[in-house]
Every structure is written in C-alpha cells, then in structure tokens.
KOLKELO-28993 format. One record per residue (C-alpha): x, y, z; residue number from 0. Coordinates in Angstrom, 2 decimals. Each point is the difference from the previous one (the first is absolute). Layout:
// KOLKELO-28993
<r><px>X</px><py>Y</py><pz>Z</pz><k>NUM</k></r>
...
This chain:
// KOLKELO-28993
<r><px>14.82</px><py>-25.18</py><pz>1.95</pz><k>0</k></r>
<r><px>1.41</px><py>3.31</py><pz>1.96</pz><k>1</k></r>
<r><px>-0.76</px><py>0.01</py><pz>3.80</pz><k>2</k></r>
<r><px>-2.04</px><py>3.25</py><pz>0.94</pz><k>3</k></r>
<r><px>3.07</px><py>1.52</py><pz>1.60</pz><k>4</k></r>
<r><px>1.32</px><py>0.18</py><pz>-3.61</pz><k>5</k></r>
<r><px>-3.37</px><py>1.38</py><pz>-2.03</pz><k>6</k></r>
<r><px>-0.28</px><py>2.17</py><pz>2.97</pz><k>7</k></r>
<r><px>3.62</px><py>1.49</py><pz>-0.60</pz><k>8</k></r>
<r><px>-1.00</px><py>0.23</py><pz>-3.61</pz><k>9</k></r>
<r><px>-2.74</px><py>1.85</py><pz>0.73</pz><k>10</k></r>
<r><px>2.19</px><py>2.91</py><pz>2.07</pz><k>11</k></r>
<r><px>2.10</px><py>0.68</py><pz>-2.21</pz><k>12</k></r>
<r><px>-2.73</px><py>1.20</py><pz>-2.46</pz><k>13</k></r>
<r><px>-1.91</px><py>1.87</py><pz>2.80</pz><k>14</k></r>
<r><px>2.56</px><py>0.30</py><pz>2.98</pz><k>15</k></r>
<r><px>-2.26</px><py>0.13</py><pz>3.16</pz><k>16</k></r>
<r><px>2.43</px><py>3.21</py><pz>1.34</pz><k>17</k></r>
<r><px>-1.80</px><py>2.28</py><pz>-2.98</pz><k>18</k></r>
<r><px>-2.94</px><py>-0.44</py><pz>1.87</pz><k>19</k></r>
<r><px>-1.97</px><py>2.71</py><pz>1.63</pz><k>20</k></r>
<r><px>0.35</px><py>0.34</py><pz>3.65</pz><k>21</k></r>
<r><px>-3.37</px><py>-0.78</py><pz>1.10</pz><k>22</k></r>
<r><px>-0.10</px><py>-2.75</py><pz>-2.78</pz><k>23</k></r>
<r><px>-0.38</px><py>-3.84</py><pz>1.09</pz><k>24</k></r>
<r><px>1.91</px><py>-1.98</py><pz>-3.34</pz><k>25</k></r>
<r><px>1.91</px><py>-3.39</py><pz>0.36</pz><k>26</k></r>
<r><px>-0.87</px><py>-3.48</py><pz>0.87</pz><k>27</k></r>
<r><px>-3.14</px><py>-0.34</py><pz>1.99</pz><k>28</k></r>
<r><px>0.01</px><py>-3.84</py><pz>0.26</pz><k>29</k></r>
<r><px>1.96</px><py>-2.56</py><pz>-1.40</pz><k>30</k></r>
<r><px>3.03</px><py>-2.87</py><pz>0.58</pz><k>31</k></r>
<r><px>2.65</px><py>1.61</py><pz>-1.22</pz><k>32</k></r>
<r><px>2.10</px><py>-3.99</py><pz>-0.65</pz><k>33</k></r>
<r><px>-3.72</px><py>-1.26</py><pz>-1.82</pz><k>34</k></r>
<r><px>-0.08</px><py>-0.20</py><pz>-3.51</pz><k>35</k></r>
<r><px>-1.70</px><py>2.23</py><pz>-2.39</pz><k>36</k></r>
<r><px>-1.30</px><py>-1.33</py><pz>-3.27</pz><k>37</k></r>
<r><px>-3.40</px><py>2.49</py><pz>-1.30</pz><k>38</k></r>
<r><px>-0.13</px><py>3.36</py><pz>0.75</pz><k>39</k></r>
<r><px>-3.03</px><py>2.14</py><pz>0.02</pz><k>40</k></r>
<r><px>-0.26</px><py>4.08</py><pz>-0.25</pz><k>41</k></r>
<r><px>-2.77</px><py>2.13</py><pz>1.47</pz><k>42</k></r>
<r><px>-1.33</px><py>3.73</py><pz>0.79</pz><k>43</k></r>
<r><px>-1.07</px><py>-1.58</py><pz>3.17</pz><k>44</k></r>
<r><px>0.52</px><py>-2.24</py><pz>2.79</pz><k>45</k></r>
<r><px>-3.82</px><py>-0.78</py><pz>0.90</pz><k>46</k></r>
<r><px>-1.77</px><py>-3.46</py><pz>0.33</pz><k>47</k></r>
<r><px>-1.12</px><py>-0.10</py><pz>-3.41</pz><k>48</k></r>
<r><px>3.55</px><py>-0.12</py><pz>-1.69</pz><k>49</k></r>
<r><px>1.08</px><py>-1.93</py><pz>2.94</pz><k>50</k></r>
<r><px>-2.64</px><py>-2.84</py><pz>-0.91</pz><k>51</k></r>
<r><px>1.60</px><py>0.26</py><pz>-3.43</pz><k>52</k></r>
<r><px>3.33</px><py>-0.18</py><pz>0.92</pz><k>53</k></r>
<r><px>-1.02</px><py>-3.56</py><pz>1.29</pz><k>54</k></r>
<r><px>-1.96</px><py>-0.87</py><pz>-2.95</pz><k>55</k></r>
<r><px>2.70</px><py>-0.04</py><pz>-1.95</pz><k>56</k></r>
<r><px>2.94</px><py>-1.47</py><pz>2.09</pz><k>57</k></r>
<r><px>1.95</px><py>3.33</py><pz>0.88</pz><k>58</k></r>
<r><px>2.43</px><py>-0.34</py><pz>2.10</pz><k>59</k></r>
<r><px>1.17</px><py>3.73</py><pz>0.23</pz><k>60</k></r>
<r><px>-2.94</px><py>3.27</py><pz>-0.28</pz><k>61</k></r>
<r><px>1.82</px><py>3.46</py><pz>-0.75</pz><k>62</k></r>
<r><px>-2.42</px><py>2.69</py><pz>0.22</pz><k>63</k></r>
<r><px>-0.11</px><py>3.95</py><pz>-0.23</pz><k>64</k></r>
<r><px>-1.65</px><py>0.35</py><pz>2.57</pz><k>65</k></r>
<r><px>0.94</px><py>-0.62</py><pz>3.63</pz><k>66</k></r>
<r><px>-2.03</px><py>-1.80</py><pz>2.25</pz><k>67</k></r>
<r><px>0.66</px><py>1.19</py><pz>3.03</pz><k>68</k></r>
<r><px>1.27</px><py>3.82</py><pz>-0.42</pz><k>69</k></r>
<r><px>-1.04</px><py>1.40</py><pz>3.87</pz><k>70</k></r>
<r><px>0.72</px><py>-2.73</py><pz>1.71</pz><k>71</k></r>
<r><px>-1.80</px><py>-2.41</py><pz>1.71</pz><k>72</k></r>
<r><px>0.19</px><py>-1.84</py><pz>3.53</pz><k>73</k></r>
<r><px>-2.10</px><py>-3.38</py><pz>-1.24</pz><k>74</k></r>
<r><px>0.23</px><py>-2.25</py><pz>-2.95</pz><k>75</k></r>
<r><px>-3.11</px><py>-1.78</py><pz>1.08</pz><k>76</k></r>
<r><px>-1.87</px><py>-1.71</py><pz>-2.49</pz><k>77</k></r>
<r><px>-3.30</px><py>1.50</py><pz>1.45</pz><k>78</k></r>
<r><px>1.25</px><py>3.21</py><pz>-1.59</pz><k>79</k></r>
<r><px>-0.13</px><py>0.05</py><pz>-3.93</pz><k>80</k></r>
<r><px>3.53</px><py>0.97</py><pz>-0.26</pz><k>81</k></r>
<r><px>0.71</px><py>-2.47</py><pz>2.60</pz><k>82</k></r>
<r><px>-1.50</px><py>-2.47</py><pz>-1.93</pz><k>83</k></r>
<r><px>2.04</px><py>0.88</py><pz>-3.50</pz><k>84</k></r>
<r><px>3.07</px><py>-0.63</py><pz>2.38</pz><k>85</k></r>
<r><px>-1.08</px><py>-3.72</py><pz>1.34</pz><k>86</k></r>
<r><px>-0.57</px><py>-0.95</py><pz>-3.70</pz><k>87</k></r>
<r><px>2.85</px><py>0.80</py><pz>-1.34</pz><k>88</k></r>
<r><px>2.10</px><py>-1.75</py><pz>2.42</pz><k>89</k></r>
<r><px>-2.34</px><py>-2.77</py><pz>0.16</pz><k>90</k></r>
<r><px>0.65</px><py>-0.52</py><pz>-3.54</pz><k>91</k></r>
<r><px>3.87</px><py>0.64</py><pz>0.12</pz><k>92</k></r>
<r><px>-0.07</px><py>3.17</py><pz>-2.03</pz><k>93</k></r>
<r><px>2.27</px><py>3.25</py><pz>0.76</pz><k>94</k></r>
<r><px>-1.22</px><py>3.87</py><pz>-0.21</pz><k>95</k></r>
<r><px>2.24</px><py>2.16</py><pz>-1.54</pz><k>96</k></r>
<r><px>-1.02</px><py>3.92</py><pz>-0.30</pz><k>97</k></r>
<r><px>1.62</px><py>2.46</py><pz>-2.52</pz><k>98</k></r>
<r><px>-1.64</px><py>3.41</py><pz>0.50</pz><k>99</k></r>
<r><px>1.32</px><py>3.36</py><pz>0.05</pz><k>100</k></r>
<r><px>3.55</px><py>-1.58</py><pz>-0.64</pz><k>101</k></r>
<r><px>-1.51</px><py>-1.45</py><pz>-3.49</pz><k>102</k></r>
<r><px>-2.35</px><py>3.52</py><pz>-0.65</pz><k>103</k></r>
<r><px>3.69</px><py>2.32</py><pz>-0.39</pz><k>104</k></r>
<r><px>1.90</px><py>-3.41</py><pz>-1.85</pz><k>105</k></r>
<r><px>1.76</px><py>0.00</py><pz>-3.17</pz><k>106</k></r>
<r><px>-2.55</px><py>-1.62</py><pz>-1.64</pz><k>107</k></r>
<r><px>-2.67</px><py>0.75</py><pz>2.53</pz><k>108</k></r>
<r><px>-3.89</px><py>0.43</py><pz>0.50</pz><k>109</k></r>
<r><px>-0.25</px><py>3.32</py><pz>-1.93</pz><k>110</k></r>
<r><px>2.38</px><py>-1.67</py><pz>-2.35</pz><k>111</k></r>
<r><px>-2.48</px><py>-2.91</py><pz>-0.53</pz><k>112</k></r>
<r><px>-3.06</px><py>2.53</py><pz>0.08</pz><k>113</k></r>
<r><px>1.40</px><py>2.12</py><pz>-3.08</pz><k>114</k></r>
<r><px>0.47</px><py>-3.40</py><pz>-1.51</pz><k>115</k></r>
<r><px>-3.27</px><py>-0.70</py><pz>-0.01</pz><k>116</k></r>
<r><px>-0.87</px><py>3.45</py><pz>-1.54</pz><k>117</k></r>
<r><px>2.27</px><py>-0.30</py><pz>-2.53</pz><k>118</k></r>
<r><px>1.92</px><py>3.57</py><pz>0.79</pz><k>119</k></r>
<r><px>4.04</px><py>0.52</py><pz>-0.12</pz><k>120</k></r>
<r><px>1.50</px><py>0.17</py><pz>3.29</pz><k>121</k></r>
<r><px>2.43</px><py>3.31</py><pz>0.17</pz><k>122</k></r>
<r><px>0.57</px><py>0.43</py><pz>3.98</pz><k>123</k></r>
<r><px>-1.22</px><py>-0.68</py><pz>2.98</pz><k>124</k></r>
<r><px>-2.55</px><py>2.32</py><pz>1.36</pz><k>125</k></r>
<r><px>1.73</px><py>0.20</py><pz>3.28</pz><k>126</k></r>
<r><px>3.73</px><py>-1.41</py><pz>-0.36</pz><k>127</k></r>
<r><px>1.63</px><py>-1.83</py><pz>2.47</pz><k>128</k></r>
<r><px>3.21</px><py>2.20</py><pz>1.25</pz><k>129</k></r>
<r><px>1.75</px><py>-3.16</py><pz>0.76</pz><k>130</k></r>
<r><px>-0.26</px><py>-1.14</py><pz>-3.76</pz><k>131</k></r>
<r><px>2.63</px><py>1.67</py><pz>-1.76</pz><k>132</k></r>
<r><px>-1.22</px><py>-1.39</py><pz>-3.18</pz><k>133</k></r>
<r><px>-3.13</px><py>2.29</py><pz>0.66</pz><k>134</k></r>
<r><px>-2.01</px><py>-2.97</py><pz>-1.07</pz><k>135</k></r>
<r><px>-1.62</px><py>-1.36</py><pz>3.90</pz><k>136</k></r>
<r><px>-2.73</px><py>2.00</py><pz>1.41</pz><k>137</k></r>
<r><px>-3.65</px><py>0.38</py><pz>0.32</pz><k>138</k></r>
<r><px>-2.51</px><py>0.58</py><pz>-2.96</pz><k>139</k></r>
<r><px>1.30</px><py>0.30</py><pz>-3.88</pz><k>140</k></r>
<r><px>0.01</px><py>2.97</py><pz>-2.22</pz><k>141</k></r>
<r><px>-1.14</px><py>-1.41</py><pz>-3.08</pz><k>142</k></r>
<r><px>-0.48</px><py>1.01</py><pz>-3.98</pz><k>143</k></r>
<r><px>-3.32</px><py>-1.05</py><pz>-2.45</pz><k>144</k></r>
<r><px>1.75</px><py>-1.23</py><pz>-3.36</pz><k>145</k></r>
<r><px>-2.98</px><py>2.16</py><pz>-1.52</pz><k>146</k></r>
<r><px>-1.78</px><py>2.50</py><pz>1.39</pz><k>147</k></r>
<r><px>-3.92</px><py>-1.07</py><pz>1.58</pz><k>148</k></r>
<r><px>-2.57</px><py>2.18</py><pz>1.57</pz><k>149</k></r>
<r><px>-0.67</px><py>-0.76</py><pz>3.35</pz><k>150</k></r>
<r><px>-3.19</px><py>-2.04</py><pz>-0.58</pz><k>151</k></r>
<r><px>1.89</px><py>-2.06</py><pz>-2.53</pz><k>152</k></r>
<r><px>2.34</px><py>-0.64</py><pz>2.79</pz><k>153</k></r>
<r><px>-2.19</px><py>-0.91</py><pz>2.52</pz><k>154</k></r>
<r><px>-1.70</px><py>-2.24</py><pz>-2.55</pz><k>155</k></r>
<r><px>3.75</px><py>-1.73</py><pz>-0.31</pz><k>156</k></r>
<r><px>0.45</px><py>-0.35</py><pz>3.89</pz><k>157</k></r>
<r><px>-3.82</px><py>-1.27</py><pz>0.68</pz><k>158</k></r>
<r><px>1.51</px><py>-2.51</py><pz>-3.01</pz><k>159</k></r>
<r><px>3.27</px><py>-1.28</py><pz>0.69</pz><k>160</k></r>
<r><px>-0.86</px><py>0.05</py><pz>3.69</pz><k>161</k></r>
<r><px>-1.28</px><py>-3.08</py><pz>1.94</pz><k>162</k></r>
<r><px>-3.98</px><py>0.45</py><pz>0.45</pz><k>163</k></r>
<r><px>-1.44</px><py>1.76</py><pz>3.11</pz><k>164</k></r>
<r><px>-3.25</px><py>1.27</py><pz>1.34</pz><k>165</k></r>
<r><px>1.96</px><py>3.48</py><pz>0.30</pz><k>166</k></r>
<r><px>1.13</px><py>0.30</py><pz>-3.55</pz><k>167</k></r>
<r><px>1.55</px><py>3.02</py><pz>-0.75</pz><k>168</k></r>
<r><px>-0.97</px><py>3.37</py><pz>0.84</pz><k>169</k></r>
<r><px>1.10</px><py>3.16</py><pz>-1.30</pz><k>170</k></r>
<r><px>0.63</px><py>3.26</py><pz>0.76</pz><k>171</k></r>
<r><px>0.23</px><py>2.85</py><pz>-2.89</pz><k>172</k></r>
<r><px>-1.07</px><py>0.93</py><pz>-3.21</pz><k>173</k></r>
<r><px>-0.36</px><py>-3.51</py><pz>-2.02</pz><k>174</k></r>
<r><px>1.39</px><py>2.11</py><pz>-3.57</pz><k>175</k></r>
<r><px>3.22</px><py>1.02</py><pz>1.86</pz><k>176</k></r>
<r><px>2.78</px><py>-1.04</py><pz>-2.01</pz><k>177</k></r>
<r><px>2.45</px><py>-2.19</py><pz>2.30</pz><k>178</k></r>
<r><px>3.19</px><py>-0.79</py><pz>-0.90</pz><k>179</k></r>
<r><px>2.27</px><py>-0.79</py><pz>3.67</pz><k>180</k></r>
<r><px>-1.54</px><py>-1.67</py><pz>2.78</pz><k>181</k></r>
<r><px>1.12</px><py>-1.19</py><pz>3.29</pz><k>182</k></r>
<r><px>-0.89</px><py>-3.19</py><pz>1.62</pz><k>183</k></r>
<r><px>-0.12</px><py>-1.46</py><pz>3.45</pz><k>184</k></r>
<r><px>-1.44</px><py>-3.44</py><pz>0.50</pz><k>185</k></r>
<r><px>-1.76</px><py>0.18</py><pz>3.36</pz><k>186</k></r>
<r><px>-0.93</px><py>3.33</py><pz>2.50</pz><k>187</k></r>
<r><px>1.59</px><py>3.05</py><pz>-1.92</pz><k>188</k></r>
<r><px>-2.02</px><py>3.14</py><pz>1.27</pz><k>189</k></r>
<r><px>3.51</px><py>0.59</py><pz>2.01</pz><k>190</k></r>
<r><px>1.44</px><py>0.77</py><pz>-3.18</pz><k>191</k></r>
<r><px>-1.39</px><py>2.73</py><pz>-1.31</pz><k>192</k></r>
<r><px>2.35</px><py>2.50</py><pz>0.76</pz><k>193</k></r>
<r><px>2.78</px><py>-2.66</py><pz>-2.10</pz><k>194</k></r>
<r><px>-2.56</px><py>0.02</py><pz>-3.01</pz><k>195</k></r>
<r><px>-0.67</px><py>3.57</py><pz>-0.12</pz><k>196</k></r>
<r><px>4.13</px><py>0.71</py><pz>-0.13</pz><k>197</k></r>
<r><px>0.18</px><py>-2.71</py><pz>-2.50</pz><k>198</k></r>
<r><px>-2.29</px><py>1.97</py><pz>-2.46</pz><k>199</k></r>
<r><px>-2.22</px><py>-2.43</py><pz>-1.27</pz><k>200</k></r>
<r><px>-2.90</px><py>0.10</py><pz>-1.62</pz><k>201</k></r>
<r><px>-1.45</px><py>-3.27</py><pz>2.09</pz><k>202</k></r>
<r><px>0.62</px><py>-1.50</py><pz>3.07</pz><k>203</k></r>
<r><px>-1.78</px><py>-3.92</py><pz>0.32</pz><k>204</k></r>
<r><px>-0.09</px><py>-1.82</py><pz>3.05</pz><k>205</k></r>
<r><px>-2.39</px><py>-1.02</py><pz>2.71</pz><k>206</k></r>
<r><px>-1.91</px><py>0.94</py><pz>3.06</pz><k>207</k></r>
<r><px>-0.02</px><py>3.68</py><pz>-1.12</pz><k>208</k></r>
<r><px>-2.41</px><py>1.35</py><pz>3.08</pz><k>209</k></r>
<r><px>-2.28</px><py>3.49</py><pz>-0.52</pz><k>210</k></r>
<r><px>1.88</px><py>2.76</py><pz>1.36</pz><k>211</k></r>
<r><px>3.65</px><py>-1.05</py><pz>-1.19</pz><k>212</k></r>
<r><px>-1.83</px><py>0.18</py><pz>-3.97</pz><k>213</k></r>
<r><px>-1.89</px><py>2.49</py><pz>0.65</pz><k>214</k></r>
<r><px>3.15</px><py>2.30</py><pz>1.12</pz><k>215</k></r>
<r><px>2.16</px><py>-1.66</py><pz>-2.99</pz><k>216</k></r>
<r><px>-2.61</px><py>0.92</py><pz>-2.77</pz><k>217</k></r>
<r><px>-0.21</px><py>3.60</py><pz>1.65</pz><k>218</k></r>
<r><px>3.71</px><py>0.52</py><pz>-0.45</pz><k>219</k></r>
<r><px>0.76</px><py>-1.28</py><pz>-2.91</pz><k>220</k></r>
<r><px>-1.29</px><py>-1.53</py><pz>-3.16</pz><k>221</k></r>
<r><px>1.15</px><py>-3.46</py><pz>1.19</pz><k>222</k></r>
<r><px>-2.82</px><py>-3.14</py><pz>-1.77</pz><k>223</k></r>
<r><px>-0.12</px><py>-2.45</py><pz>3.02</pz><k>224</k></r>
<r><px>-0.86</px><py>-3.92</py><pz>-0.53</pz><k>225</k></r>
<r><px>-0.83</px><py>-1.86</py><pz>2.92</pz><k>226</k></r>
<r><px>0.55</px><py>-3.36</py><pz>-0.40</pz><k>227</k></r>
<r><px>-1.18</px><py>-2.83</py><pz>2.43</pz><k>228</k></r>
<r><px>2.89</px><py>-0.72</py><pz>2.80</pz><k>229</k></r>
<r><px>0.31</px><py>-3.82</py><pz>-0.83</pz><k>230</k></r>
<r><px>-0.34</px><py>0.87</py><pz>-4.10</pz><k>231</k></r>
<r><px>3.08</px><py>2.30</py><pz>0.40</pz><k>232</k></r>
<r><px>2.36</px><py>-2.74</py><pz>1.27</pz><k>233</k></r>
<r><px>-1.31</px><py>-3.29</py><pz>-1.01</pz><k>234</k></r>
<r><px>2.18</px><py>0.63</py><pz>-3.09</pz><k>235</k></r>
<r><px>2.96</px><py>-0.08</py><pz>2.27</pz><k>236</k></r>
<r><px>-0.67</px><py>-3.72</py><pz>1.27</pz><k>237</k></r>
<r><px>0.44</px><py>-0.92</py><pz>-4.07</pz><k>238</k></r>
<r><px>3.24</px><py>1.61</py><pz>-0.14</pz><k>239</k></r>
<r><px>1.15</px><py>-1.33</py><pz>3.28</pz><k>240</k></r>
<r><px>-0.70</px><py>-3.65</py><pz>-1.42</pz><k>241</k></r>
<r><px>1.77</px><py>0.59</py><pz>-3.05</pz><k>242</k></r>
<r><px>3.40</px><py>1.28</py><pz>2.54</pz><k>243</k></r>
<r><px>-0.58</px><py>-3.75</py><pz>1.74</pz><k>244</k></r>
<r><px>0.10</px><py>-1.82</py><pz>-2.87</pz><k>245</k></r>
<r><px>2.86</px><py>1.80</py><pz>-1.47</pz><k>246</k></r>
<r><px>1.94</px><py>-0.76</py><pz>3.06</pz><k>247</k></r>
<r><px>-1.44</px><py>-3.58</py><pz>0.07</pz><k>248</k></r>
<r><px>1.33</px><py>-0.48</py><pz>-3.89</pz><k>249</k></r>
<r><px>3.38</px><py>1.46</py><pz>1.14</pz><k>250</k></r>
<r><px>0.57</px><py>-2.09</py><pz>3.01</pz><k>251</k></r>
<r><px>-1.82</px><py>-3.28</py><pz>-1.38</pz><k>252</k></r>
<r><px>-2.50</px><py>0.37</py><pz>2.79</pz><k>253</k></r>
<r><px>-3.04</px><py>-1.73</py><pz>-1.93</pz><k>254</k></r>
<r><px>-3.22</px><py>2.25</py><pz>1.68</pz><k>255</k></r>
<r><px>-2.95</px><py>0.16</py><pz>-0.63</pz><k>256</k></r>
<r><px>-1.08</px><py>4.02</py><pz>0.08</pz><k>257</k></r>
<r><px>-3.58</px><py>1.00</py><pz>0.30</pz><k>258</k></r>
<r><px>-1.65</px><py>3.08</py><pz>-0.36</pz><k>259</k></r>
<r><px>-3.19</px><py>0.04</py><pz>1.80</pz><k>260</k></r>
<r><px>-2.97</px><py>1.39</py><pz>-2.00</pz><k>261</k></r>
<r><px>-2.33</px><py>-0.27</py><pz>2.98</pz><k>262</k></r>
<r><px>-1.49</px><py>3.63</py><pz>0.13</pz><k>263</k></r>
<r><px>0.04</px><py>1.12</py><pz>3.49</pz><k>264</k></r>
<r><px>-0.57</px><py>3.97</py><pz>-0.22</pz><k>265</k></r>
<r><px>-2.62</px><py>0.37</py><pz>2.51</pz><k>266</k></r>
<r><px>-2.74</px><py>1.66</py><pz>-2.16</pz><k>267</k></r>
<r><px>-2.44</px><py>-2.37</py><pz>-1.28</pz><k>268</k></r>
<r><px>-2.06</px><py>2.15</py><pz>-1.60</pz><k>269</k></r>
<r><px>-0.74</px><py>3.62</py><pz>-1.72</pz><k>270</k></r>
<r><px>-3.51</px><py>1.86</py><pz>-0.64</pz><k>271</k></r>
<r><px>0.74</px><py>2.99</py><pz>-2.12</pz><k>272</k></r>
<r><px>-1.98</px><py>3.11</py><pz>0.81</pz><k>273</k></r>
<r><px>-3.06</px><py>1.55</py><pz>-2.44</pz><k>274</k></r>
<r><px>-0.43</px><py>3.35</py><pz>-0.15</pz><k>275</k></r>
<r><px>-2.09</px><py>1.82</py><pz>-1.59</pz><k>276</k></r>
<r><px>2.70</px><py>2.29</py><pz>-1.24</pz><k>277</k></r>
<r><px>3.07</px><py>-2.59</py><pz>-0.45</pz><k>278</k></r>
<r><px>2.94</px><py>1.67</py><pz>-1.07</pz><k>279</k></r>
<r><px>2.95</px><py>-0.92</py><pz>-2.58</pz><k>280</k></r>
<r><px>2.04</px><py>-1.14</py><pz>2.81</pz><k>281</k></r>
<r><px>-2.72</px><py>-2.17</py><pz>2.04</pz><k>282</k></r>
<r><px>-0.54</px><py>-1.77</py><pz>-3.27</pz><k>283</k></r>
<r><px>4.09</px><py>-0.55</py><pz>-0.54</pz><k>284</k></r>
<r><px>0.24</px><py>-1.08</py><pz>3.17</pz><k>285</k></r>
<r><px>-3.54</px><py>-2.84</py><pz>-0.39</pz><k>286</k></r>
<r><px>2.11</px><py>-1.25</py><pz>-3.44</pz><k>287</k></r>
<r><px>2.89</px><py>-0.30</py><pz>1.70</pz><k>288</k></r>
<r><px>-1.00</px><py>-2.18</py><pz>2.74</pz><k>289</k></r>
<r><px>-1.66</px><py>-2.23</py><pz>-2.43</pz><k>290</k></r>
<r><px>2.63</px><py>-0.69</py><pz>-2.38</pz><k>291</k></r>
<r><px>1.46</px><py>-3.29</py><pz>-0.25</pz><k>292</k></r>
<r><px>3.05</px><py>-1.54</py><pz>0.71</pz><k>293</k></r>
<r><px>2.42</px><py>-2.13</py><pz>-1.21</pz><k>294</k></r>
<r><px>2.09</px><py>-0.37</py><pz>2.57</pz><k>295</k></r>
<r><px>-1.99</px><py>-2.58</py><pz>1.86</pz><k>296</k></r>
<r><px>-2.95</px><py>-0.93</py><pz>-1.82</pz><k>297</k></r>
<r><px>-2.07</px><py>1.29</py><pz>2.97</pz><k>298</k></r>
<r><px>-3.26</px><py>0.20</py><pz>-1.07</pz><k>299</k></r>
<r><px>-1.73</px><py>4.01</py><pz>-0.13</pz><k>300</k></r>
C-alpha cells in the first residue's frame, strides 16, 4: 500500500496546489504523511456528515472540493462543528486533502466534469489559463450541443443528468430559444459574465446566479441563463477525480479502494414552488425543471 506522502504527490501533480487562487486554502489539512493509505473517498464537502461516512467505510484518506477551513481559524476545538470534523478525522487516522480552484481551471477539471455530465463537446476554456500554452487550463468550458435543443429542452437535460436538489434548475429566457453553444462553470459563475458574453453563446449554466448580475445579463444580451445548484455543478467532478486515482493506482500497482461519496450535502432541503394566478411559460419551466429526476444518484424527487 502507498504511504500518504506518495497519494498525496499523486494528487499534485493532477491539481498542483501553486494554480491555486491566492486567497484559496487547498492541500493537506490533516494527515501522517509515512501512514498508509488503502480506500479513498471523494466529496463536494468536508462537513460531519461525509466525515461520519468516511469512517463508515474504513477511509483512510477524504479529498474534497471544498476546503474546510478557507478564512482561517485560531481553534480546532471540538466544541466548534468544524472543530469537531477535525478531532474525527484524526481520531480515526484519516488525512484531508483539498483540490479547489487548482482542480476548477485543470485539464480535465470541474467544468470539464460538469459538461460531462451534460453531454456537450468541450471546444475551449471559457477563461484560458495564460500559463497553458496548450490553451486547454482555465476556468469554465465553451461547449457545443451535438443537436440543436431549445432552452427548456436543455434545462430538462441538466435538471436530468444532474444530481437531485431542492434548487433544481432555474432558467432565465425564452424556453423556444434555439441553443446550440453553452458555457459552463461548476460552482459561483455570476463573475463571468463579461467571459460568456465575449464568448457568444447562446447559454451560459452554472450556479448561484444572484438578481441583479441576471437581470443586467438578460438586459444586454439575449444570453438563456441556467442556474444550477452549487454542490450539483461539481459533484460530477468528485466521479472524475476517482476515476484519475484509480488510473494512477492501476499504473503504480497501488491496490485502492476509491469512493465517490453520494451523500447529498447541498444545503437546501427543500423547494415550494410559487402559484400565481397568472403563471407564466417560464415559472412553469422552471417548476418542471426542479422536479425532474435524476440518474445520477438515485436521489429521490
């Protein structure tokens, strides 16, 4: 079995911790680096529930999005629930490892994952990496439909092949609009807009869309807008992830275990959709949308 030292190594060279954002808190949080590592489990998030799951089934190393502890802290006491996701782990000898911004602008990375799960052709990224002289690193994807949908067919695919939230999938535009290109962004993307609108697009998916960043988007251009749920976006991410492990596992003659957790830990719990007495075409998109199924989990609706 590798030490952690050596998954841990592994693990940097697909998402080296230097790519990361400034103000971004990736690496190892906990861990031995000389103890061995058999199962490996993948997660959006580092909270208590995946924690308690990571013990269930014998982890010995977590790798989340996520990072626990991204503005710092001054106590790791267990009276505090982070605190308390820290004592755990080490109480049950597993390491924290955190690939974030450094895995969102990877070659393969979240977005990469995301338009996976959509089943749309990567061309670029939205926002290339100037470093990557390959012109393939960066944040968000440009992407291509194999056959033209209108937008509410397209939501109806993302509130599909997406992993089941309260949220759903909301929409912005005219649900006959003919789409064609789309950018994605697993995770916060209103920061993008200016990105999608150069790109020329007729959608832009992604989550945490807030009011006035749509509302100026719609007014300026013609752009559809999906908003995804934040955890939905990149959950797909923690499948493709796995499959990098155990690829580097097979090469090396490792022998893990790699997990994906299916634990659903967006925070919503719950959606009441609005009546009106006058609903309109894209109220009821958005309602069927949130309530499609999914296969991606087996969550139930």
């Amino acid at each position: 079995m590798p030490r952690l030292s050596e998954v841990i190594t592994a693990l940097d060279a697909l998402w080296p911790p230097e790519r990361a954002e400034q103000w971004d808190a990736v690496g190892t949080v906990c861990g031995d680096p000389e103890a061995e590592v058999s199962r490996v489990l993948f997660a959006v998030d580092p909270v208590q529930e995946i924690v308690d799951e990571a013990v269930r089934i014998g982890a010995d190393l977590l790798v989340t999005h996520h990072p626990l502890y991204l503005r710092g802290t001054t106590t790791v006491a267990a009276s505090t629930f982070k605190g308390r996701v820290v004592h755990d782990l080490i109480k049950n000898d597993i390491a924290l490892h955190v690939a974030h911004t450094n895995a969102d602008t990877a070659d393969p990375g979240v977005s990469d994952a995301l338009a996976g799960a959509l089943d749309v052709r990567v061309v670029r990224p939205l926002v290339p990496d100037p470093t990557d002289d390959r012109g393939r690193r960066g944040l968000g994807r440009i992407c291509e439909l194999e056959h033209p949908l209108t937008l509410a067919e397209f939501a109806e695919r993302a509130a599909e092949r997406l992993p089941a939230t309260a949220q759903g999938v909301r929409v912005a535009g005219d649900p006959g609009q003919t789409i064609r290109t789309v950018a994605v962004s697993g995770g916060s993307g209103d920061s993008l807009f200016d990105a999608v609108r150069a790109a020329g697009v007729d959608a832009f998916l992604t989550a945490d869309l807030r009011h006035h960043p749509v509302s100026e988007a719609r007014a300026q251009a013609s752009l559809a807008l999906l908003d995804a749920a934040h955890w939905a976006t990149e959950w797909p991410w923690c499948e493709l992830a796995a499959a990098q492990l155990d690829e580097i596992s097979d090469r090396h003659g490792w022998g893990l275990r790699v997990h994906v957790s299916k634990t659903v830990t967006d925070p919503w719990t719950a959606h009441a959709v609005s009546s009106s007495a006058h609903p309109s075409a894209a109220a009821t998109l958005a309602a069927s949308a949130s309530s499609a199924p999914t296969d991606s989990l087996g969550a139930p609706n």
